[in-house]
C-alpha positions as CSV (number, residue, x, y, z in Angstrom):
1,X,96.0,116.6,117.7
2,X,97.8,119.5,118.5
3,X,101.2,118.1,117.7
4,X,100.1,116.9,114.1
5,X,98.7,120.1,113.5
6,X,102.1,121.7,114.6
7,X,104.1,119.1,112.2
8,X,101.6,120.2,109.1
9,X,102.7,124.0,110.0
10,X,106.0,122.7,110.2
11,X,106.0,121.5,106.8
12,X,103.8,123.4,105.5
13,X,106.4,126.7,106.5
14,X,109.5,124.4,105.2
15,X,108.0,123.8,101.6
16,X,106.6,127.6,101.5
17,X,102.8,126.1,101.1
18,X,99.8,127.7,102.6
19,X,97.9,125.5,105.4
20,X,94.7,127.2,103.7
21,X,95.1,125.1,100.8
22,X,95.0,122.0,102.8
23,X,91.4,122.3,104.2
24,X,89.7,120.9,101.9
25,X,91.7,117.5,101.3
26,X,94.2,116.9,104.3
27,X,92.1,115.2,107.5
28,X,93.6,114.2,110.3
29,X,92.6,112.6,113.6
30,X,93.8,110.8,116.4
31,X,92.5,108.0,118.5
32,X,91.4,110.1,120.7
33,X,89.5,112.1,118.3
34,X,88.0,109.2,116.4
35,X,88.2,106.2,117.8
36,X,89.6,103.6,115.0
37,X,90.3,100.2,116.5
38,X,88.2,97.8,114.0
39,X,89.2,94.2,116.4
40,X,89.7,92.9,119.3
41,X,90.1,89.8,120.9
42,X,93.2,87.3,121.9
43,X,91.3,84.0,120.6
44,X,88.4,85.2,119.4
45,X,88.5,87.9,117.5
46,X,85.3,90.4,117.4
47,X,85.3,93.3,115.1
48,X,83.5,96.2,115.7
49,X,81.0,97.5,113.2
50,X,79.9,100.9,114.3
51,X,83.4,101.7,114.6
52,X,84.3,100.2,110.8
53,X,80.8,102.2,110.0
54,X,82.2,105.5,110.9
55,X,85.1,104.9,109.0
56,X,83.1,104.1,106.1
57,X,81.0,107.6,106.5
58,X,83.8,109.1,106.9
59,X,85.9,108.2,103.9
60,X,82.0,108.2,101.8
61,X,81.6,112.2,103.3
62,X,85.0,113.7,102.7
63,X,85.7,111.7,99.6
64,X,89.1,110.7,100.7
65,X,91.2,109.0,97.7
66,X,93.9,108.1,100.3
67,X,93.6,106.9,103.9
68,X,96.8,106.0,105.6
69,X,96.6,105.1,109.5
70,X,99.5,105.3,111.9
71,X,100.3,102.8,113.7
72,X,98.6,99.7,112.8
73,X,98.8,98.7,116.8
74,X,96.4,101.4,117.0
75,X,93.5,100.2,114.8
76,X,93.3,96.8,116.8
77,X,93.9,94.7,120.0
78,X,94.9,91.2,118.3
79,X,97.7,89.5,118.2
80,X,99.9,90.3,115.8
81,X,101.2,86.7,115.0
82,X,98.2,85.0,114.7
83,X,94.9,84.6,112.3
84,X,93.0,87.6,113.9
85,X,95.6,89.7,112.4
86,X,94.1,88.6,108.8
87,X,91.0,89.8,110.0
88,X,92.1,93.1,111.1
89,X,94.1,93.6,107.9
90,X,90.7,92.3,106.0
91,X,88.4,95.0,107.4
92,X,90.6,97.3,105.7
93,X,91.0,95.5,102.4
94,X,87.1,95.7,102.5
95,X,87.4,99.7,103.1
96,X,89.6,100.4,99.8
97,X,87.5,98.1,97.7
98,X,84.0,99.2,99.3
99,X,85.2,103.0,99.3
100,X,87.3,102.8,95.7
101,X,90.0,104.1,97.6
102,X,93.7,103.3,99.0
103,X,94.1,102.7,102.3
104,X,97.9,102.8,103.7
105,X,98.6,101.3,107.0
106,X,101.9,102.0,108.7
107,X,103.4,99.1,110.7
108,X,106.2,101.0,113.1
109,X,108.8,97.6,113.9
110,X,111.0,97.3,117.2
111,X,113.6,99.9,117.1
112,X,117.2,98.0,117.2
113,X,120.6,99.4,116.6
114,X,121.5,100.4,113.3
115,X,122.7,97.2,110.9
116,X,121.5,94.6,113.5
117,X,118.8,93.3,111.4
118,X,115.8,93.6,114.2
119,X,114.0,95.8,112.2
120,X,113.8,93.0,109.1
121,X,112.9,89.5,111.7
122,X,109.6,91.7,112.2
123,X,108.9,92.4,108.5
124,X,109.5,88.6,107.8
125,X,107.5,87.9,110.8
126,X,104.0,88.7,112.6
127,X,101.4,91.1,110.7
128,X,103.5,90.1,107.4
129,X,104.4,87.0,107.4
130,X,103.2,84.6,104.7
131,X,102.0,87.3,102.6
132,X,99.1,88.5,105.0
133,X,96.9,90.5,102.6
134,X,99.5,93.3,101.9
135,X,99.3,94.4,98.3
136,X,102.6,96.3,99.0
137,X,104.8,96.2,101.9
138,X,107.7,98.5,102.0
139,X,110.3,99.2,104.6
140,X,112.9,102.0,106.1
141,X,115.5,100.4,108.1
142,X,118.2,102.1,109.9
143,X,121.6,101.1,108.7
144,X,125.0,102.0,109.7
145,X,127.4,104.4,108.2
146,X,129.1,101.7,106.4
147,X,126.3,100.5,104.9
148,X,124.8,103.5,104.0
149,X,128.1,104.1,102.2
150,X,128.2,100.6,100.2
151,X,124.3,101.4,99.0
152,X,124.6,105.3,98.4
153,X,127.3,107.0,96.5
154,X,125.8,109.9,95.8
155,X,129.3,111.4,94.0
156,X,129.5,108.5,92.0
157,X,125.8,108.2,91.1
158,X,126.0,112.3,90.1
159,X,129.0,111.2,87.7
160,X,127.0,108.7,86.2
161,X,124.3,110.3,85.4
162,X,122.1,108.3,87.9
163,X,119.8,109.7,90.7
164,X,121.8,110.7,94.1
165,X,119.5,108.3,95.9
166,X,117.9,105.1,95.6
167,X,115.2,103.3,97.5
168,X,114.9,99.9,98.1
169,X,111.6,98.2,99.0
C-alpha cells in the first residue's frame, strides 16, 4: 500500500496537484488490504459471495463512478483459457450494471521483446478470446524503434497539422 501511495505523491508532485484534494474520490487497496479474488476453482469454478458482497458495499458506500482492478490474475484463481474465465469476467459485468458504474480490469500479458508479437498471441488468446464479455479491450504493446518510427512521426504530424501522437486500440 505504501508503494501506491508513494506513486500518487509522485504524481501528484509532477502535475503540481494537492494529495488533499484526492480524499474524497481516489481509493485504493491492495489484496492484502481487501481481499478481491471473486473465483476459484480449476474445473469447477466457485465464486465467492462475501467477497463480491464487499465489493458491492464498497462501491454502494464510497459511490465510486469508476473501479479499475490491477491485475485481473489477482481477482481470481481460474484458468484463464477456459469457461470459468467467463464467470470471473461475469461477476464483474454484474458489478457495473448492479452498481451503475464502470468497472476497468487490467489484464498485464507476458512480457516479450519489443516487435516479437508475444504480447498480441495473448490478447487474441485466453481471458479474450472469442469476445469474452469485454465491452472494450485495448492494448499497449512494446514495439521497436523502427516501428515506433513507421507509426509516429511526430515532425511530420506537427507539419500537418495532426496531433504528435496517435493511439491505436
Amino acid at each position: 500500500m505504501e508503494e501506491l501511495h508513494r506513486r500518487v505523491a509522485a504524481i501528484c508532485q509532477r502535475y503540481n496537484l494537492d494529495m488533499a484534494e484526492l480524499e474524497s474520490w481516489l481509493f485504493l487497496t491492495t489484496p492484502r488490504e481487501f481481499e478481491l479474488r471473486v473465483a476459484e476453482g480449476y474445473t469447477d469454478v466457485r465464486t465467492d459471495d462475501a467477497t463480491i458482497n464487499r465489493i458491492h458495499d464498497q462501491i454502494e458506500a464510497n459511490a465510486i463512478d469508476v473501479a479499475i482492478l490491477d491485475p485481473l490474475v489477482k481477482l481470481h484463481s481460474v484458468r484463464e483459457a477456459d469457461v470459468g474465465m467467463d464467470r470471473v469476467i461475469g461477476v464483474f459485468q454484474a458489478v457495473a450494471d448492479e452498481q451503475g458504474c464502470s468497472v476497468e480490469i487490467v489484464h498485464h500479458t507476458r512480457k516479450g521483446a519489443a516487435g516479437n508479437g508475444d504480447a498480441m498471441q495473448d490478447v487474441d488468446s485466453g481471458v479474450f478470446a472469442r469476445g469474452r464479455r469485454a465491452r472494450a479491450v485495448s492494448g499497449v504493446i512494446l514495439g521497436s524503434r523502427r516501428e515506433a518510427s513507421e507509426t509516429v512521426n511526430p515532425k511530420k504530424e506537427k507539419e500537418e497539422g495532426d496531433p504528435a501522437m496517435k493511439v491505436a486500440c
